[in-house]
N, C-alpha and C positions, 0 to 999 in steps of 0.2 A: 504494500500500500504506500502511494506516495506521502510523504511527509514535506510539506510546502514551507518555502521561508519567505516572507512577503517584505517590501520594505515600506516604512510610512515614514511621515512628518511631521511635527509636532507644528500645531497652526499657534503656538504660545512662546516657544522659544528657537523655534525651524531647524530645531534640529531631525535628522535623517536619521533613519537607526532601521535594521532588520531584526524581526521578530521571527522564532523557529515557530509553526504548532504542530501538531501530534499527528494530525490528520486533515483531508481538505476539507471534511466535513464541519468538525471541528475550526478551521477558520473563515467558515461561513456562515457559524453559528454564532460565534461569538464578536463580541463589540471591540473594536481596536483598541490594542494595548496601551498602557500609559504609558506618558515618554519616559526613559530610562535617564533623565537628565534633570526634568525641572518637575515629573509624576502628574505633570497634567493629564486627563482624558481626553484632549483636545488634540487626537490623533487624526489623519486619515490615510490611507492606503498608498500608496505611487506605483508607477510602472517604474519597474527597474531598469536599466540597462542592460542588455544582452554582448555577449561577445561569442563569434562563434570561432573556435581553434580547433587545431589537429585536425584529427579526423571527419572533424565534422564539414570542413570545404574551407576554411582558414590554414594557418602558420601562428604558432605563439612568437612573439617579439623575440625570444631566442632563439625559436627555429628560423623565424626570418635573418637574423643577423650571420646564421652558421651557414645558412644559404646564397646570400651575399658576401661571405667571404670565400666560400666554394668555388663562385664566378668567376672571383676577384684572382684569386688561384688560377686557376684556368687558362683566364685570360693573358695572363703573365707566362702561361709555359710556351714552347716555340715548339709547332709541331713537329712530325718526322719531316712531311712533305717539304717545307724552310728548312730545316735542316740537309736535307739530300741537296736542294736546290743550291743553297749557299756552298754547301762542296764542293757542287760540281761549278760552281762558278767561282768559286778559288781555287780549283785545279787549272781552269782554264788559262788565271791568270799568269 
């Protein structure tokens, strides 16, 4: 069973804060938690932010960096075919 973490706002001190519950049913039973900062009631729900990485059709900023150095690598070696070429054009000379 999913267990949902929702994030709210506090409309008294704005502060942002995510709450765990137990169950979806359970966070849509009950009234929004008070803020964990100033214990106001005067919560409401937000959409959170999504990021999607890895596997899901993303790169986490580490995989992107090790990726971009990969290239960077790459780009720097001189292939075989330069390599034979430049031979044979310093044998010529």
């Amino acid at each position: 069973m999913p267990m949902p973490i929702y994030e709210y706002q506090c409309a008294v001190c704005g502060r942002r804060f995510a709450h765990f519950w137990r169950s979806m049913q359970a966070a849509d039973q009950n009234p929004s938690p008070d803020c964990p900062q100033c214990q106001s009631p005067e919560t409401q729900r937000v959409l959170s932010q999504v990021a999607v990485l890895g596997s899901l059709g993303g790169m986490t900023p580490t995989e992107q960096r090790r990726q971009e150095a990969q290239q960077q690598r790459l780009a720097s070696i001189t292939s075989k075919e330069q390599i034979d070429k430049l031979r044979t054009t310093k044998k010529k000379d």
